[in-house]
FILUM-675292 format. One record per residue (C-alpha): residue in three letters; x, y, z. Coordinates in steps of 0.05 Angstrom, whole numbers, padded with zeros to 5 digits, always signed. Layout:
alaXYZ ...
***
This chain:
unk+02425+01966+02319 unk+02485+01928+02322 unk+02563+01965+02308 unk+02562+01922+02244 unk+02505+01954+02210 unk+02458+01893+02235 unk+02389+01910+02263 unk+02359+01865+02300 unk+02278+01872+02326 unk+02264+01857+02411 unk+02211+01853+02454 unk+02202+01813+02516 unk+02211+01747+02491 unk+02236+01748+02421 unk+02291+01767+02377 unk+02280+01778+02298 unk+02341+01793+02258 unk+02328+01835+02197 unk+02399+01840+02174 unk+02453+01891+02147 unk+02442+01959+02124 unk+02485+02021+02116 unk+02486+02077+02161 unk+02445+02121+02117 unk+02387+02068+02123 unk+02403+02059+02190 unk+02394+02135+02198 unk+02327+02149+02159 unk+02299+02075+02197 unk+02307+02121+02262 unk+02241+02160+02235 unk+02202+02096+02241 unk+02188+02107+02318 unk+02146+02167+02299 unk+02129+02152+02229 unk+02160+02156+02155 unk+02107+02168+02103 unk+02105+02107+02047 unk+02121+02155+01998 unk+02187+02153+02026 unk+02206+02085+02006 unk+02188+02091+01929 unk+02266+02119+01910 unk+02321+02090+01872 unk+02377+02099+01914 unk+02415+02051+01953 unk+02384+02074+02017 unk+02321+02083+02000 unk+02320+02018+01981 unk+02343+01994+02043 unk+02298+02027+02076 unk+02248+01994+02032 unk+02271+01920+02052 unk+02277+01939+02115 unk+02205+01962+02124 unk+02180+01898+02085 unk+02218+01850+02131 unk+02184+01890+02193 unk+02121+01885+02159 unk+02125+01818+02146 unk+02140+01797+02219 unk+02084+01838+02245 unk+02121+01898+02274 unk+02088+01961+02239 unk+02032+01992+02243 unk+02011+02048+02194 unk+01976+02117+02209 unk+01940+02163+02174 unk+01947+02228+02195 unk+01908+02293+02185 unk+01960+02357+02180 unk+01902+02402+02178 unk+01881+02364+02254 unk+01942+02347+02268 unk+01921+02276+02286 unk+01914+02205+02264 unk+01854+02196+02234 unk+01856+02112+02236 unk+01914+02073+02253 unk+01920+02005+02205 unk+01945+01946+02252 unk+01957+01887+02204 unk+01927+01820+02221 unk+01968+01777+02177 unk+02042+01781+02159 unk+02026+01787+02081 unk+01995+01855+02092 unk+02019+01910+02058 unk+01963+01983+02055 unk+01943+01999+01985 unk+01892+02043+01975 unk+01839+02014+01914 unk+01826+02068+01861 unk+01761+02104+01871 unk+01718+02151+01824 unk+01650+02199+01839 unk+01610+02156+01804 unk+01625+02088+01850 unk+01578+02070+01893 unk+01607+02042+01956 unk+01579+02003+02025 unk+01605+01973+02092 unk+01612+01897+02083 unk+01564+01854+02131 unk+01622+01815+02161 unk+01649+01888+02183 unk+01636+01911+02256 unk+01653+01966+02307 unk+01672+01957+02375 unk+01704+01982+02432 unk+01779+01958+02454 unk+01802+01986+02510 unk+01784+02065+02502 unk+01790+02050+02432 unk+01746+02040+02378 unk+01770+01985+02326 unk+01735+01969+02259 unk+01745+01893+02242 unk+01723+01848+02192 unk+01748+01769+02184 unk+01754+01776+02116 unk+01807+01833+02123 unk+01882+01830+02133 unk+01882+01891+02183 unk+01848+01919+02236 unk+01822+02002+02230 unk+01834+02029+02296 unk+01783+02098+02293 unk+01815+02154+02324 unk+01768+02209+02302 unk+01693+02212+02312 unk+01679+02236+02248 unk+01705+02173+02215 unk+01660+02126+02259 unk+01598+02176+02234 unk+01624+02165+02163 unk+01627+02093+02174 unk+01551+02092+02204 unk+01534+02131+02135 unk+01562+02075+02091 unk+01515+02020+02126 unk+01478+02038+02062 unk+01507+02045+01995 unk+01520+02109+01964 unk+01558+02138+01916 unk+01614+02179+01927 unk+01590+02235+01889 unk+01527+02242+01944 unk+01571+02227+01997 unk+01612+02289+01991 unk+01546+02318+02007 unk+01539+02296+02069 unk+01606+02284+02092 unk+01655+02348+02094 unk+01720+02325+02056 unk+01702+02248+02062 unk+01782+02217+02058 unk+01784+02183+01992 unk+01849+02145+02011 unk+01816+02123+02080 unk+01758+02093+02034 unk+01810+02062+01979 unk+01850+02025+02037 unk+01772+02002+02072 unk+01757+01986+02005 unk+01826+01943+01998 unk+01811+01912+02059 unk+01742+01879+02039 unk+01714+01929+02092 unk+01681+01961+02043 unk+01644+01940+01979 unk+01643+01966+01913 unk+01575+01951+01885 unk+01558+01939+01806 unk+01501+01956+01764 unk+01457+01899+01778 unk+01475+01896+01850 unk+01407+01908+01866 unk+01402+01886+01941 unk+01470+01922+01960 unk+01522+01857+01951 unk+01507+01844+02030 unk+01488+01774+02002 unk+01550+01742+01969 unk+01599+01807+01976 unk+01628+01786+01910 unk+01638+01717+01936 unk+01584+01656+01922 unk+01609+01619+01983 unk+01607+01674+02026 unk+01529+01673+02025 unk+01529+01609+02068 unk+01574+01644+02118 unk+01528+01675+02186 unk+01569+01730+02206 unk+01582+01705+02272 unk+01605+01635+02248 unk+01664+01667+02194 unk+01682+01707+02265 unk+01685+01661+02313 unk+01720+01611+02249 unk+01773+01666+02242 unk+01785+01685+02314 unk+01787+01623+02354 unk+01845+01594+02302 unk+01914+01625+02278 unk+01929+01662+02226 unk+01885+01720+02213 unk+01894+01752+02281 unk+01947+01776+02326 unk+01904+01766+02387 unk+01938+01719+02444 unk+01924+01646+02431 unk+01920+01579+02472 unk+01953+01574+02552 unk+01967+01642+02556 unk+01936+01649+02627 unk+01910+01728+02620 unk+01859+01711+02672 unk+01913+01682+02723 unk+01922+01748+02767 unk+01847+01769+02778 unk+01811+01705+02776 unk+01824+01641+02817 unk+01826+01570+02783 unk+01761+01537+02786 unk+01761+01465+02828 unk+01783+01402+02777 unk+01705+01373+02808 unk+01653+01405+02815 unk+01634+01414+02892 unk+01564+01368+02905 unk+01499+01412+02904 unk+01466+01396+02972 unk+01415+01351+02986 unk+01408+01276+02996 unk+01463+01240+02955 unk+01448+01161+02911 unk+01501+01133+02916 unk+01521+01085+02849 unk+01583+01047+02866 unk+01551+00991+02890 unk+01509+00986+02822 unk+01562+00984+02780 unk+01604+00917+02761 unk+01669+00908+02801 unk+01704+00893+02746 unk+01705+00924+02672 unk+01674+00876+02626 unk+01667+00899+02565 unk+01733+00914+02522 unk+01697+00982+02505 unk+01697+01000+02574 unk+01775+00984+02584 unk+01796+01021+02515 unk+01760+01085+02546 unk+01806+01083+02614 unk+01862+01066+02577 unk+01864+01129+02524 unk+01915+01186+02542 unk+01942+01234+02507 unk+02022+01222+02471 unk+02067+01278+02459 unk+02131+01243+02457 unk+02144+01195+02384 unk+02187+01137+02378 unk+02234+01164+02310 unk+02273+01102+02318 unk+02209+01056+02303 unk+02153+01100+02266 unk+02090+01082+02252 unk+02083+01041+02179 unk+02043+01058+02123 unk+01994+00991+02141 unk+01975+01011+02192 unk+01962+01082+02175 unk+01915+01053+02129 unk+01882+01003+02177 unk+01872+01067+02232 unk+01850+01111+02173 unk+01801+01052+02151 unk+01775+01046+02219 unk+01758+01118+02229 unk+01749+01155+02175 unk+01734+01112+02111 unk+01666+01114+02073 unk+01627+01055+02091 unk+01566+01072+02047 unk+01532+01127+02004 unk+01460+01140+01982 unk+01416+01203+01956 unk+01354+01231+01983 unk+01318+01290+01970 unk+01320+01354+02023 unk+01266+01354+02072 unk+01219+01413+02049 unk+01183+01425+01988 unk+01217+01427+01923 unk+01290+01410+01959 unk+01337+01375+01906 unk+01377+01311+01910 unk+01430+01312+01964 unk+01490+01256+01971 unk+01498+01226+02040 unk+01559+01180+02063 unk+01560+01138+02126 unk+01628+01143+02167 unk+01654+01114+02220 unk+01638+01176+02274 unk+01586+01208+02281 unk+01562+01273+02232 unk+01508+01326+02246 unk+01456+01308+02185 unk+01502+01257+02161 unk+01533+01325+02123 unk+01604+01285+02140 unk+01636+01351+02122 unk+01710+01340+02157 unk+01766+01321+02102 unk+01836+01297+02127 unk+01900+01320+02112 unk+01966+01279+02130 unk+02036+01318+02142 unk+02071+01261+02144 unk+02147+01270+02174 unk+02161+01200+02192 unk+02123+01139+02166 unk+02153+01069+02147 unk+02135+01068+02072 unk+02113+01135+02059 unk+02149+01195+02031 unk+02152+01252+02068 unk+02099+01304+02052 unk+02030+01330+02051 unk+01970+01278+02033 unk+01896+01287+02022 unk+01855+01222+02047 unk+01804+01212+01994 unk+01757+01176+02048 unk+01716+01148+01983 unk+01768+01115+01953 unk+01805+01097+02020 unk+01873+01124+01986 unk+01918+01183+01998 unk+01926+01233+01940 unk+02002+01280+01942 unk+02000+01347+01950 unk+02059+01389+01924 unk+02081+01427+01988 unk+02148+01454+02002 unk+02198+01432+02060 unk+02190+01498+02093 unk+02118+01492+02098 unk+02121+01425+02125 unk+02169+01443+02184 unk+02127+01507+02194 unk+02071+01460+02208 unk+02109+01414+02244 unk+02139+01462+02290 unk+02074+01500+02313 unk+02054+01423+02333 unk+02115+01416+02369 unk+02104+01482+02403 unk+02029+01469+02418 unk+02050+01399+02448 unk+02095+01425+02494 unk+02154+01374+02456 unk+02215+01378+02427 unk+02205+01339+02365 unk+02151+01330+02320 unk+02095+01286+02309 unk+02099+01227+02262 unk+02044+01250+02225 unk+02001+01309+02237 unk+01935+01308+02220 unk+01895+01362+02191 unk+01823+01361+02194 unk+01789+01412+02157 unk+01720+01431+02135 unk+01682+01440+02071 unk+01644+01489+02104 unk+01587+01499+02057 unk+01554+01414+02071 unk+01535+01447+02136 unk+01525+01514+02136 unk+01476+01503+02062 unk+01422+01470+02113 unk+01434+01501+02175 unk+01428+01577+02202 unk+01461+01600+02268 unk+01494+01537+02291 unk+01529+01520+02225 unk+01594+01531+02268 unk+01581+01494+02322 unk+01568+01435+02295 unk+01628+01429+02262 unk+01664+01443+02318 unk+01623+01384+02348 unk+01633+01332+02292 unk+01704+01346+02301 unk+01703+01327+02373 unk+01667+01259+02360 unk+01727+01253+02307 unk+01778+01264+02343 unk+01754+01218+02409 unk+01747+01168+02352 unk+01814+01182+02335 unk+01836+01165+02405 unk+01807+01102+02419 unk+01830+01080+02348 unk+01907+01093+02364 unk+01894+01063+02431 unk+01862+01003+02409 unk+01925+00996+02356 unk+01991+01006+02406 unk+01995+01074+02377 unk+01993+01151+02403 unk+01954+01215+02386 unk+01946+01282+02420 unk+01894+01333+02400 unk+01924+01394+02385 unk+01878+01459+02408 unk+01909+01512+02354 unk+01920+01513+02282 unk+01938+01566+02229 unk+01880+01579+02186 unk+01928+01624+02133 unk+01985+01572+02129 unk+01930+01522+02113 unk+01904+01563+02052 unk+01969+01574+02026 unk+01987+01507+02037 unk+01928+01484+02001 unk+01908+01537+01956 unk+01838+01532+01995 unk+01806+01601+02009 unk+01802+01593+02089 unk+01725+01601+02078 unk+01712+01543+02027 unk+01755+01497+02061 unk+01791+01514+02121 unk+01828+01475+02179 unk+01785+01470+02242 unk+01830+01414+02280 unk+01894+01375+02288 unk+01913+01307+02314 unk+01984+01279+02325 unk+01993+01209+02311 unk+02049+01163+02315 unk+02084+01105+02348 unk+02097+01133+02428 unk+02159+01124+02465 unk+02149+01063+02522 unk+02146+01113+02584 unk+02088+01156+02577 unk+02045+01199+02625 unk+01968+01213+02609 unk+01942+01274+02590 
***
């Protein structure tokens, strides 16, 4: 808190200013360190509603967490610790005659000493601080009303259910919800969703977690770095050098040694829309498309396309999506490739979502300006996941590998650069897009562009 009336959030290795308030706000924003019940922030005057903005800003940067207590314990019973910036607890309205049950993307497990309930649908995190509520939450892996709850559950917390319920933690099942909505949870496409997939989807990208991502080197102090090679296994060694050619033949062979990895862009001399189209036509376009019907009895008629790379099934489930910053003869802006119709379609985006997305490349690059164009690639999850059970994941993951080595050796081959870029933020995506992060969601990035003479490999 600054002399000024300023306040200003720090922690280790950030600043966040959250601007100028009076020194009654200032005062009553004191309470936060222990808590200030919502209720709080609901009046009219001047610094209430300071307070109110204040709070919001906080909220919105990921600084709060929110408790609720038990004054007849005198504990917290959960403590909320939002996932995403948007978050904001609001407990859904319930009535005796609801009938309620835990979602099946919703798990318990330990943190620490603590016991968090998660859920990669939900914008929070529920860490449990009494047992009873873990007991509760072990009740509601079957649906019941809350009318027969009551009778089994002393004083079950109707606003601790309304905020689970919020958070897509719980369910609130219908008439005809016969089978207990564990199927589609309200959601068609979330019946092709494994509940391990939608984690590992949500957790191993930004976005919808506040978990430490990429180089972050937790691991450094305890465990030493493992050897760049392998050391041999023992036994009697075969030599191949003197089986293989001398020289490199084949200009395959040569395109392989000569791929790297290019962080740093030439601004002065970008890359042009022509031959954005020829790399996009030599790694991405549809080449051909056919119908057959699914392999087991009674399957309907499914649409194939053939692709440059390689697809598990032929599914070819990967779309692109071009942030373009700097391209001879293209606007600035956000682009869909229809890979059909070998064409790029506008998406309305604004400027600050564009250098929000160019920025977290920089960052992830390790460079201080931004790609020419940053490539998106994103999944329509359901192509894969409708056929196959329990590697659905994976093999996207996998098909955006051979995508993205494709990628490579297509820049290479052209004079241009590319870097693969290891993180990308699921929620910017979908808001971005308007894509629900589980119909369509990003699953990689590639940096492309004309490189600056002097490079190093990577």
């Amino acid at each position: 808190m600054q002399a000024d009336g300023s306040i200003a959030a720090v922690s280790s290795d950030d600043s966040v200013s959250l601007g100028q308030f009076s020194a009654a706000a200032i005062a009553r924003a004191g309470h936060l360190a222990t808590g200030l019940p919502l209720a709080s922030l609901a009046g009219k005057s001047v610094p209430a509603k300071q307070l109110h903005a204040l709070v919001q800003r906080l909220a919105r940067h990921g600084l709060l967490d929110y408790r609720l207590f038990s004054p007849r314990d005198a504990q917290d019973l959960v403590v909320i610790e939002p996932q995403i910036a948007d978050y904001w607890p609001q407990p859904a309205k319930l009535s005796s005659s609801d009938t309620i049950v835990l979602s099946r993307f919703a798990y318990l497990r330990r943190r620490g000493n603590e016991m968090v309930l998660e859920s990669p649908r939900a914008g929070a995190l529920f860490r449990i601080c009494h047992p009873a509520i873990a007991a509760m939450l072990a009740t509601l892996s079957q649906p019941h009303k809350i009318s027969s709850l009551r009778k089994q559950i002393a004083s079950p917390n109707l606003d601790l259910l309304g905020l689970l319920l919020d958070a897509a933690m719980l369910l609130k099942l219908g008439l005809n919800d016969a089978d207990g909505g564990r199927v589609n949870e309200g959601d068609r496409n979330l019946v092709l969703w494994d509940f391990h997939d939608l984690v590992f989807h949500t957790r191993s990208t930004e976005g919808r977690h506040v978990n430490p991502v990429g180089g972050a080197y937790l691991h450094a102090r305890g465990v030493p770095p493992l050897p760049a090679v392998r050391p041999r296994w023992p036994g009697k060694a075969i030599a191949l050098g003197k089986l293989a050619a001398t020289e490199l033949k084949s200009p395959f062979a040569n395109l392989l040694r000569e791929r790297h990895s290019t962080r740093d862009f030439d601004h002065q001399h970008p890359i042009t829309l022509a031959e954005l189209a020829q790399f996009l036509d030599t790694t991405a376009r549809v080449l051909s498309e056919w119908t057959s019907e699914a392999d087991f009895d009674g399957g309907p008629e499914v649409s194939y396309s053939w692709r440059p790379y390689p697809a598990a099934g032929s599914a070819y489930e990967l779309e692109l999506y071009l942030a373009v910053s700097n391209c001879e003869g293209l606007a600035r802006g956000l682009y869909h490739y229809d890979a059909g119709g070998h064409a790029l379609v506008a998406i309305e985006a604004s400027a600050q979502q564009l250098q929000a997305l160019s920025t977290a490349a920089e960052f992830a690059m390790g460079t201080s300006g931004p790609p020419q164009i940053l490539i998106t690639i994103a999944a329509r999850f359901g192509r894969i996941s409708w056929k196959y059970s329990s590697i659905a994941y994976s093999l996207i993951l996998k098909d955006v590998g051979c995508l993205i080595q494709t990628f490579y050796l297509a820049a290479t081959d052209m004079g241009l650069g590319g870097c693969a870029i290891g993180t990308g933020n699921i929620e910017q995506f979908a808001k971005m897009t308007g894509l629900e992060f589980h119909v369509e969601g990003a699953v990689g990035q590639f940096a492309l562009g004309r490189g600056r003479k002097a490079e190093g490999a990577g």
